[in-house]
N, C-alpha and C positions, 0 to 999 in steps of 0.2 A: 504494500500500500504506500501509495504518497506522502509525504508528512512535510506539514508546512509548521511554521515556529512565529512567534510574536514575545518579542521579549521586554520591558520597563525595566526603565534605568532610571535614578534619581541625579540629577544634575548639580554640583558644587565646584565652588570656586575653590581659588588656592589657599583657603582658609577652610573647608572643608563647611562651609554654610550654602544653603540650597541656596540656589539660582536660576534663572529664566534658561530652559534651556532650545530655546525658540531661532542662536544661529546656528543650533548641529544641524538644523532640519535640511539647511545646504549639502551637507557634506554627503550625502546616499539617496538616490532615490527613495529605498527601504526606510527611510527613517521619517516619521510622523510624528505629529504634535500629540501629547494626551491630553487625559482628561484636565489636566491644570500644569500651569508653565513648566515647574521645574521638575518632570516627565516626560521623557521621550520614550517611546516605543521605535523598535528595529523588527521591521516584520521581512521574514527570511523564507524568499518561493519553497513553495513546497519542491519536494527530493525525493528520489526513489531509493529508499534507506537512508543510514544514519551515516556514510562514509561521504554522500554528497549533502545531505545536510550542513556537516562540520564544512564540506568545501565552499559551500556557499555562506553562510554564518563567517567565519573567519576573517575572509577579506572587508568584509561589510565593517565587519567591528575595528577594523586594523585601521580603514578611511577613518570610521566617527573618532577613534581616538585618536588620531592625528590631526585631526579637526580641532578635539577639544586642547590637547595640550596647544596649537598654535593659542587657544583663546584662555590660556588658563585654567581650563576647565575642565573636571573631571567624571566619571561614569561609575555611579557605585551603584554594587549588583544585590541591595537588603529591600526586604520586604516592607517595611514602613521606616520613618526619615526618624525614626527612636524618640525624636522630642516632637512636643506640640508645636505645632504649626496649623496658620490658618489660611487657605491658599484659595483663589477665586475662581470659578470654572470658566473655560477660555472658549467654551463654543455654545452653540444656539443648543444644540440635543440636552447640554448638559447645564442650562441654564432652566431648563424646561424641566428636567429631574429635581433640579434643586427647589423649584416651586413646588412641586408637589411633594418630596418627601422633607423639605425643611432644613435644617440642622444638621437631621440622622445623615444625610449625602457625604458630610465628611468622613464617614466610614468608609466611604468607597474611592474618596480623594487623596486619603493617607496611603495609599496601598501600591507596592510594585509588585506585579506577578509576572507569571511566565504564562502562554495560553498555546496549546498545542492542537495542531486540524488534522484528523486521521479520517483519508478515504473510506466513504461509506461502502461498508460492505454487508453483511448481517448487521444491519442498524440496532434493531432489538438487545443482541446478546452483545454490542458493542457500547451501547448507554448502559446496561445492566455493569457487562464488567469494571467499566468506568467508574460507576460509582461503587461499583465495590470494593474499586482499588485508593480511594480517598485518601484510606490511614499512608497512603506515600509520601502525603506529603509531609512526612515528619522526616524523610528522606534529604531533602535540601531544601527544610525550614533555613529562615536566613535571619530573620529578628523577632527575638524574646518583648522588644519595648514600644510601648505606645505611651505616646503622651509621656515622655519621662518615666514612666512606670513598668516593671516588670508583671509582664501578663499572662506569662504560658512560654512554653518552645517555639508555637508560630502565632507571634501574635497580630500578623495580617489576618489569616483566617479566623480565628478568637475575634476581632472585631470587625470585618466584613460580615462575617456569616450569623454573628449573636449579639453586638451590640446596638440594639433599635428595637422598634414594637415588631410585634407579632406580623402587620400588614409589610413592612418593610422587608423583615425577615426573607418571606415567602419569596422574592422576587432575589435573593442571593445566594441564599442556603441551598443546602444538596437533595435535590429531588428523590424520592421514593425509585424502587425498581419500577419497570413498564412494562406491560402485557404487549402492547404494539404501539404500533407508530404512531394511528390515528387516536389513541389513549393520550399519547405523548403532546400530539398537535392541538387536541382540544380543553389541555390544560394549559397549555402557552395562550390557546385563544381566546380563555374565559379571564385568564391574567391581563392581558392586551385589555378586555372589554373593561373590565378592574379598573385597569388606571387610563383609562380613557372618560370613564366616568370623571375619578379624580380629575383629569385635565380641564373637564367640563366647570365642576366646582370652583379650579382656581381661574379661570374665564382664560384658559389658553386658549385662541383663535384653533377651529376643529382642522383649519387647513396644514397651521404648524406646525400639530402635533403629529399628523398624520405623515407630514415632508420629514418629521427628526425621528419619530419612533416608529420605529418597522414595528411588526409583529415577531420576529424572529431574533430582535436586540431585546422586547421588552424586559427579559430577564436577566440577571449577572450572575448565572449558576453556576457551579464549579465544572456542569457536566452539560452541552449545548448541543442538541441539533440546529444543523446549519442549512438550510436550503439552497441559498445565494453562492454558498461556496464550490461544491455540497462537502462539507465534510461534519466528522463528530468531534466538536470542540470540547478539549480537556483544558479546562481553567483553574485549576487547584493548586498546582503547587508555587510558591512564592518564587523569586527571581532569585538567581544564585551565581556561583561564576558559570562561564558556559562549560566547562569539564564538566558538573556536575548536573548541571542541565540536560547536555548531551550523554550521559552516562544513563539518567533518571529515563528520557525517552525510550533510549535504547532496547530498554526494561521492559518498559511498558507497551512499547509497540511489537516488541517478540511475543509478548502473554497476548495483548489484542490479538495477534493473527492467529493464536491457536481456536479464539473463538469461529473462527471462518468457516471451521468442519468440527467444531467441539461443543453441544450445548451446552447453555449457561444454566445452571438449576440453583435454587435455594436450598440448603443444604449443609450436610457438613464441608468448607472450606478445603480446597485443594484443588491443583492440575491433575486430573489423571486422565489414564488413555481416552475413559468413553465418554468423559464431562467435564467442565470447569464448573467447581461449586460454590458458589456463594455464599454469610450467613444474610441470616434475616435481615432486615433492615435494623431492626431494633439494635440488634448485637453489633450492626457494623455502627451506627452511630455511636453506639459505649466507645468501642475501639479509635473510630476517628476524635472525639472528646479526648482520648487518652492520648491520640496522637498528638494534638493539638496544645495541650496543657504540660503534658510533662516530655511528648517527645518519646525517642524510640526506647521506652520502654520494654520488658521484657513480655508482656502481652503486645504491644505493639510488634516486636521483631519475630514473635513466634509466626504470629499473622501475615507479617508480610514473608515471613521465610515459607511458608505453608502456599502462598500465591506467588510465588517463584522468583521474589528478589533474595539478595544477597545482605543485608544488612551492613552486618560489619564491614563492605567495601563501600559504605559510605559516611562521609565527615561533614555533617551539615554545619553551616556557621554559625547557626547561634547555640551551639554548644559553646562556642569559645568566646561567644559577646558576653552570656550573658553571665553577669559578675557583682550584681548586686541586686536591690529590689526597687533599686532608681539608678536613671542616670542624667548626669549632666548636660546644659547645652554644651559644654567648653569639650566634657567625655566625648559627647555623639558627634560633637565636628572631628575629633582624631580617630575616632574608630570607622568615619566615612572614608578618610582618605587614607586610612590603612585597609582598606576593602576594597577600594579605586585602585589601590600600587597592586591587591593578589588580584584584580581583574584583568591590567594591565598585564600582568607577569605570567598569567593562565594566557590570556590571546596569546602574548609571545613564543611559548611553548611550541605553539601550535606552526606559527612563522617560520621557528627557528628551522 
């Protein structure tokens, strides 16, 4: 299968404080503006495996960061900017979210992930395994801190996915398994209809809303069908160096393909020859909470060793941030651009 890549990066200066990072957008075609200034996203064509993957990803990152050292500026690869920050949404789609959900939108503004697009193939048992492969991303979680505060091992996911009302929730959190397709499409539709209503209440023009929000974006779920693409969008795991991003795919796109000729059941957990099995939902959301909170755990690593990673060959970074149950602005500027020189130093690797 194909696989295309979308990666956020927080942008700072030579002082390690966020910054606009609005002249990288020059430097790659691939590289776009996000959701607020000092986030850029590097979206990398899809590839036929993981060996042209890395061949396309590589050069791309070697321009922007040549780009940014000309401008002083650096690329660091964590999942939220560790201290509070309050940053204004820079486009029409996401000025039109921020009316309707308020406040709670800066859960979604603090946040860099990775989002990966895997060729539809058995749709069904490729949402299913998707979400059941969630607790991964304790894999290369990348920061423990929000707002100054220590939150969990990924504390992107901890507050994108559980900090806000219940209404908000639904529209980021990890969706239940799917019976079929049309299951899947008429719960995205009734969601759409949801906050269409909402748009109505806060008197957005019906034509605006309709030109910024597809049916197809109205969710930010960790686990996405894609029509426009076509592919199955994996949104879960936080933004890391690319080693360990390219590592994590690698993973996960070997276990998706077994599903192509292997059903997906609810069940006792494992690869084997005539199934891939699932647990409940219920048990996988224990398990993802445990990812999330304390990280690769010994219930977490049994779990993911049982769905066919390797644990121990991976070093996620906020094992090694996180070092207290606060941290400083003065801390989170030196730990950005100690994250910037091993993002740096991982691309180079790869050049050398």
């Amino acid at each position: 299968m194909k696989i295309g890549l979308e990666l956020e990066y927080w942008v700072v200066n030579n002082e390690g404080e966020l910054v606009s990072g609005t002249d990288l957008l020059s430097s790659h075609k691939a590289v776009v503006p996000e959701f607020v200034d000092p986030i850029i996203e590097i979206q990398v064509p899809p590839a036929d495996g993981i060996a042209e993957l890395q061949q396309n990803l590589v050069p791309i990152l070697g321009m922007v960061l040549a780009r940014a050292t000309e401008l002083d500026m650096h690329l660091v690869p964590l999942g939220t900017p560790l201290t509070e920050h309050q940053f204004s949404v820079n486009s029409e789609r996401g000025k039109i979210l921020e009316t309707i959900f308020g406040e709670e939108i800066r859960y979604a503004k603090n946040c860099a992930g990775t989002h990966v697009h895997f060729d539809k193939g058995n749709v069904v048992r490729q949402l299913n395994l998707l979400t059941a492969l969630d607790p991964a991303i304790a894999l290369v979680s990348s920061s423990p801190y929000y707002d100054g505060v220590l939150m969990g091992m990924d504390a992107r996911a901890l507050m994108y996915r559980t900090h806000s009302t219940k209404f908000l929730t639904r529209y980021r959190d990890l969706w239940s398994y799917t019976e079929s397709v049309n299951e899947w499409d008429e719960q995205l539709a009734k969601m759409h209809e949801t906050l269409t209503l909402y748009a109505e209440q806060f008197d957005i023009p019906p034509a605006e809303f309709v030109r910024y929000i597809q049916q197809e974006d109205v969710v930010l779920a960790p686990v996405r069908l894609r029509a426009e693409t076509p592919t199955i969008e994996w949104r879960a795991p936080d933004i890391a160096l690319p080693s360990q991003i390219l590592q994590l795919v690698s993973d996960v796109s070997r276990i998706l393909s077994l599903a192509e000729e292997r059903p997906v059941r609810v069940g006792a957990p494992g690869i084997r020859a005539d199934e891939i099995g699932i647990p409940s939902f219920t048990e996988l959301r224990a398990i993802t909470t445990t990812a999330m909170t304390v990280g690769l755990s010994d219930r977490v690593c049994r779990y993911l060793t049982t769905m066919g990673f390797e644990p121990d060959q991976y070093h996620p970074l906020t094992e090694e941030i996180a070092k207290g149950d606060h941290i400083s602005a003065g801390d989170a500027c030196q730990v950005r651009l100690e994250y910037a020189d091993r993002l740096r130093n991982d691309v180079a690797t790869y050049l050398d």
